[in-house]
N, C-alpha and C positions, 0 to 999 in steps of 0.2 A: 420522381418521388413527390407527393403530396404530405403536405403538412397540415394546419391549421383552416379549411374553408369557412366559406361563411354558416353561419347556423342553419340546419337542415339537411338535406339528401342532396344539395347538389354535387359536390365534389365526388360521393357515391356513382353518381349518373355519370359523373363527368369522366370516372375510370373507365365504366362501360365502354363509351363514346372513343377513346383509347387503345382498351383493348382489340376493340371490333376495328382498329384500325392499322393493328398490329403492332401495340406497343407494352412494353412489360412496365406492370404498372405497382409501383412500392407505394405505402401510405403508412403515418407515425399517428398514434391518437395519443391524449395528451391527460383525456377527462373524460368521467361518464357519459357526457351529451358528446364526444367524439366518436369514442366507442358507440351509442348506440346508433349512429347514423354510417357506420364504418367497422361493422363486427366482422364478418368477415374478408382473409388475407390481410391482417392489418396488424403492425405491429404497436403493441403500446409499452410506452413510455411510462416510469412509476420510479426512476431512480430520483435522487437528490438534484436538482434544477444544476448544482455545480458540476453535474457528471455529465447533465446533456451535451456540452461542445466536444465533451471524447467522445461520447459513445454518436454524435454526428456523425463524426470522421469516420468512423471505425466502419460506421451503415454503407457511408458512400462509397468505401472504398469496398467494403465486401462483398456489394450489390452492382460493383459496375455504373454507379447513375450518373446520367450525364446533365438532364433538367431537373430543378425543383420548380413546383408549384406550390405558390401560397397567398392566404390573405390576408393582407392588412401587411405592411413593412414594417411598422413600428413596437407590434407586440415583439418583447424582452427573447424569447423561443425563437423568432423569425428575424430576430436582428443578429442572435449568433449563429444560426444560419445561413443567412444572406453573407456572411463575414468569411466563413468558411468557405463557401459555394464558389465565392472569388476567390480565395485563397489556390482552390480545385480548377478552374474557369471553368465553371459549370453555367450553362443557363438558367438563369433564373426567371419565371414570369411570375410577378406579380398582380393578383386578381385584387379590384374595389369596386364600390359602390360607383356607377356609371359617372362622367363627367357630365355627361351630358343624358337626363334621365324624362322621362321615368323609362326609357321602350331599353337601353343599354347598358350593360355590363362594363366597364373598365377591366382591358390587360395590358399591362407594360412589360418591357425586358427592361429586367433592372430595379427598378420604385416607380410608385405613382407620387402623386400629388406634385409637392415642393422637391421631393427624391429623383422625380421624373427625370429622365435625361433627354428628353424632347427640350429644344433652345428656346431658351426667354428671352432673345434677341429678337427685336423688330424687323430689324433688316432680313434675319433669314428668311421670315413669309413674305416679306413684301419683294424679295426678288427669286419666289419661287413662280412658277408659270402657273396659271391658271390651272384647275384642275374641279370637277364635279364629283359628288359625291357615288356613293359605288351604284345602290340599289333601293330597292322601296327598301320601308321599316314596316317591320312588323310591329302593332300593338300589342303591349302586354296586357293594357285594363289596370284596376283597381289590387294592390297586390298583399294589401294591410292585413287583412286576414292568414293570406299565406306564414307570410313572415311573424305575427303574431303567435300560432301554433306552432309552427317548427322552433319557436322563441322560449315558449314555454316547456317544449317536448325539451330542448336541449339545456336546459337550467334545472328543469327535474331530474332528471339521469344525471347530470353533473352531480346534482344534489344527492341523490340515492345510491351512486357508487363512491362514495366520494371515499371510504373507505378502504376503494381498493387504487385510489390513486391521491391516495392521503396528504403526500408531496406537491402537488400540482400548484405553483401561485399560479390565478387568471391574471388578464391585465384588467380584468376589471370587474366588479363584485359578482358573485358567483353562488347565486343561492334560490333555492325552488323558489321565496317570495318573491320574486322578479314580476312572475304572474302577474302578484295583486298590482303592480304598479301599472299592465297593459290594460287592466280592469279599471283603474286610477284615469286612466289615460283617453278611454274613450266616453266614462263618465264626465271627464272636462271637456270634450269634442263636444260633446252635445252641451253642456252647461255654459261655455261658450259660445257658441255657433249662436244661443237664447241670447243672450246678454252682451254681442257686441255685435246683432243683427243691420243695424243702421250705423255703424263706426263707419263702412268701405263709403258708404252714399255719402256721409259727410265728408268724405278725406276728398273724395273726388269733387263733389260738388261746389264747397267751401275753400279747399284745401289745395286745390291743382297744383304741380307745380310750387308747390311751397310747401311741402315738407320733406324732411330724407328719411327711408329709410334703412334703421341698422337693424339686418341679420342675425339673430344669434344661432350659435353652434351648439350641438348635445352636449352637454356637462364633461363628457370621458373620452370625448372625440381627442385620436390622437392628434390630427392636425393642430388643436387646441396645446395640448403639452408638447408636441414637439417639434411642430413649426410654426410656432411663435412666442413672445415675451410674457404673453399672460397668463398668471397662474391658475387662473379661472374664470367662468365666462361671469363671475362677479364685477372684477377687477376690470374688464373688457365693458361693461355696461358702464361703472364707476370712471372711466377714464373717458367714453362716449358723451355720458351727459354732463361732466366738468368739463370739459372741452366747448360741449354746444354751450352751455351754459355764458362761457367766457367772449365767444370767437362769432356765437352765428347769429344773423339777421336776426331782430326782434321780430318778426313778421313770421318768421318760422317756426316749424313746427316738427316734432320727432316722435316719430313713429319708431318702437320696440317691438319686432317681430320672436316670437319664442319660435323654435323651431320644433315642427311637431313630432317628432321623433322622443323628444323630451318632456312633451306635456305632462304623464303620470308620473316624472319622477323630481321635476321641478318648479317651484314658480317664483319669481322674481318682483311679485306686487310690491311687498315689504321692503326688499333694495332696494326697489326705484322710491317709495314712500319716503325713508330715512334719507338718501342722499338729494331728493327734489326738494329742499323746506320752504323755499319760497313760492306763493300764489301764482305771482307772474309765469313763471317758468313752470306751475302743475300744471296748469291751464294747457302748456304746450306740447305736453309732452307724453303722448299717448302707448301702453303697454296692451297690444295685440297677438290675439292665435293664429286662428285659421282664416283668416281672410285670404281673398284672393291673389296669389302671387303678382302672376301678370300684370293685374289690376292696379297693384300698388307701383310696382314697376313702370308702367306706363305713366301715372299721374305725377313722381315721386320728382322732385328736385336733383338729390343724389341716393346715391348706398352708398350702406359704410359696414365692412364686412372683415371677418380675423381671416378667411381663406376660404370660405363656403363655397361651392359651387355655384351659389346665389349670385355673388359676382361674377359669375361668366353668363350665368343668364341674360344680368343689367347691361355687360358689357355690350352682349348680342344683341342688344337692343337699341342699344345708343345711349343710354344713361350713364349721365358722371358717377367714375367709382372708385373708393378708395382700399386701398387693401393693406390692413394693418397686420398683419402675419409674414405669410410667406408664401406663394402661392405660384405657379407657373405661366400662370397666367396674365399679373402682374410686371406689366412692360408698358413701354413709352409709347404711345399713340394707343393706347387701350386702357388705362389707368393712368388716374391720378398720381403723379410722383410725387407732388409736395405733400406735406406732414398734415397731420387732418385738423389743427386747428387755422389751418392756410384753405384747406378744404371746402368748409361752410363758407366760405369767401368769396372766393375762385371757385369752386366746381362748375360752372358755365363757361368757365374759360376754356375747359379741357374739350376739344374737339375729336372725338371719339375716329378714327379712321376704320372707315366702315368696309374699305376694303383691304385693310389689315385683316381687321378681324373677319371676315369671310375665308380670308386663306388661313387663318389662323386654325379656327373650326374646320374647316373641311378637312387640313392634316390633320387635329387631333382627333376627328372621327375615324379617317379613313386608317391610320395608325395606334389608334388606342380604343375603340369603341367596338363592341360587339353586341349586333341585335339580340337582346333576350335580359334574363332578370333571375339573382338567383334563387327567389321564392317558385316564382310558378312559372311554370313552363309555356311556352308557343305554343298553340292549339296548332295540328297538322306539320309540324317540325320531325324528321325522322332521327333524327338525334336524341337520344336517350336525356340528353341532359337540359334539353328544350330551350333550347340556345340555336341560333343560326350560324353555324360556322364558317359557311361557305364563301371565300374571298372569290373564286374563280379560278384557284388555286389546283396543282396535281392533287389526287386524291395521296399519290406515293409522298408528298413532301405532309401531308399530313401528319400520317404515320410515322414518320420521321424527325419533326420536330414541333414541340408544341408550338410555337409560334409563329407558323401558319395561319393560326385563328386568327389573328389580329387580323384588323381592315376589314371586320365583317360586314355586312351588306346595311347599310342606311341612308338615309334622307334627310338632309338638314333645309327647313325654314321653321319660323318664329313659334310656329302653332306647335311643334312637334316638339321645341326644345324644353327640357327641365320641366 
């Protein structure tokens, strides 16, 4: 059974990819942008939100299913779900936004992120054997236009059927202007990319090694609500810069990364304005877009992040990193364990163990990582869903269980990750 995928045609494609491998294949739509990407064979959903945990039961049971597939763990629909599905021992794989990105997809059995059931214990990598990564990675390229369109296709239809699934709460705002905000969004790419052209040359040139910086997350990112303390990435900025403000080297300097998924629908100039009032500490305290990842990463002091995958990047790098959420990745000899105003102090203390995290990455690739992306497809990929699925695995255990796909084919060094 398929539930909720990510916006656009993949989960469409990803039936195909199923079918043609001989498997019977159920799908729930929820909303107009579900429905239009999922018209045909597909059942929709239009009762009272308090009737979906029966009418769950009733599907699985009358349909025989034995996996669900879906995205995101933390939408409300997919958490009574997931609830049931154990209830049944039903497999469940959960599909996200790749851990390690841009060329990868994330699947887990069970939850991703902080849900994950892959061990946040040190010990278990460090006395796993050696092991290499499976195969080349294919590039996906640039994918922002994809996701862009199929973003707006599936907020219009939401919007224009909304009448015939009147019931539906999103987990998060749900309306044809969504648009204006990707329109919002690339209008700031460029008005930025103008206006903070020379910031990276300074941070590097001036700055080496002496400044950290903090990550921020999408505004509605669930890992934000619900794996961790902050009630918003306000609260998380406001407790960042009272902290440095208190605790770090006056030689220092901080860097506020917005993270560009949010640019058209947020800006946080004015927070950082109101809570910095003193000269000393404006001077130091720098709010950036698009600057170069790596870049910053490479020259940066520390990171200081709520559970981004940004911090696995820093991790895989060797830079001090602290994680203020919840995160799976968040273990002893790869993060920071003391409290972040201990952080700005110590963060050189912390000896990153580099062949930790080598084995660390190469399980969570070779067990959680799939080549491909769910906007746009692998050019020469026979897979409907332009995804790589191929572990090396029987064609028959395919068919068989979706979880097969895991461990698909990639290639871990620095240049390839995130």
């Amino acid at each position: 059974m398929l539930l909720q995928g990510p916006i656009g045609p993949f989960f469409n494609r990803l039936a195909t990819d199923l079918q043609l491998a001989g498997a019977n294949v159920f799908k729930i739509n929820f909303n107009g942008g579900d429905w239009f990407f999922y018209c045909k064979k597909a059942t929709n959903f239009r009762q009272h939100p308090n009737k979906w945990p029966e009418f769950f039961e009733d599907f699985i049971q009358r349909n025989g299913i034995n996996s669900i597939l879906l995205f995101g763990d933390c939408r409300p629909i997919h958490m009574v779900a997931h609830q049931t599905a154990l209830n049944y021992k039903l497999d469940i794989g959960v599909f996200e936004e790749g851990y390690v990105r841009p060329n990868h997809i994330t699947l887990e059995n069970y939850g991703v992120n902080a849900n994950s059931r892959m061990s946040k214990f040190s010990d278990f990598y460090r006395n796993l054997p050696a092991e290499s990564l499976r195969a080349k990675t294919f590039h996906i390229g640039s994918t922002f236009w994809y996701a862009a369109m199929w973003g707006m296709m599936y907020y219009a239809m939401a919007a224009l059927l909304r009448p015939f699934f009147w019931r539906y709460q999103h987990h998060r705002i749900l309306s044809i202007w969504q648009g204006l905000f990707w329109i919002r969004s690339l209008s700031r790419k460029w008005l930025f990319a103008y206006q903070q052209k020379h910031v990276l040359k300074d941070l590097v040139e001036n700055h080496n090694k002496k400044f950290f910086l903090v990550a921020l997350q999408v505004h509605n990112d669930a890992q934000l609500h619900h794996h961790s303390d902050f009630i918003s990435v306000d609260a998380f900025i406001s407790d960042v810069i009272n902290s440095f403000s208190e605790h770090a080297p006056k030689d220092c300097h901080l860097v506020i990364k917005h993270h560009p998924m949010d640019r058209g629908f947020h800006h946080y100039g004015k927070l950082i304005d109101i809570i910095v009032q003193d000269d000393e500490l404006r001077s130091r305290v720098h709010y950036v877009h698009d600057l170069h990842l790596p870049t910053l990463l490479k020259h940066s002091k520390g990171v200081v992040v709520i559970n981004s995958t940004v911090g696995l990047s820093a991790v895989a790098r060797g830079c001090p990193t602290i994680v203020c959420g919840n995160a799976m990745y968040d273990m002893e000899g790869m993060t920071f364990q003391g409290g972040l105003d201990a952080f700005w102090q110590h963060s050189a203390s912390l000896a990153v163990d580099a062949e930790l995290v080598r084995k660390f990455l190469t399980y969570l690739v070779n067990n959680s990582q799939i080549n491909g992306n769910f906007y746009k497809r692998i050019e020469h990929i026979e897979h409907r869903s332009g995804v790589d699925w191929a572990d090396g695995g029987d064609a028959d255990d395919y068919s068989s269980s979706v979880f097969t796909m895991k461990g698909a084919n990639s290639v871990f060094n620095d240049a390839e990750l995130f």
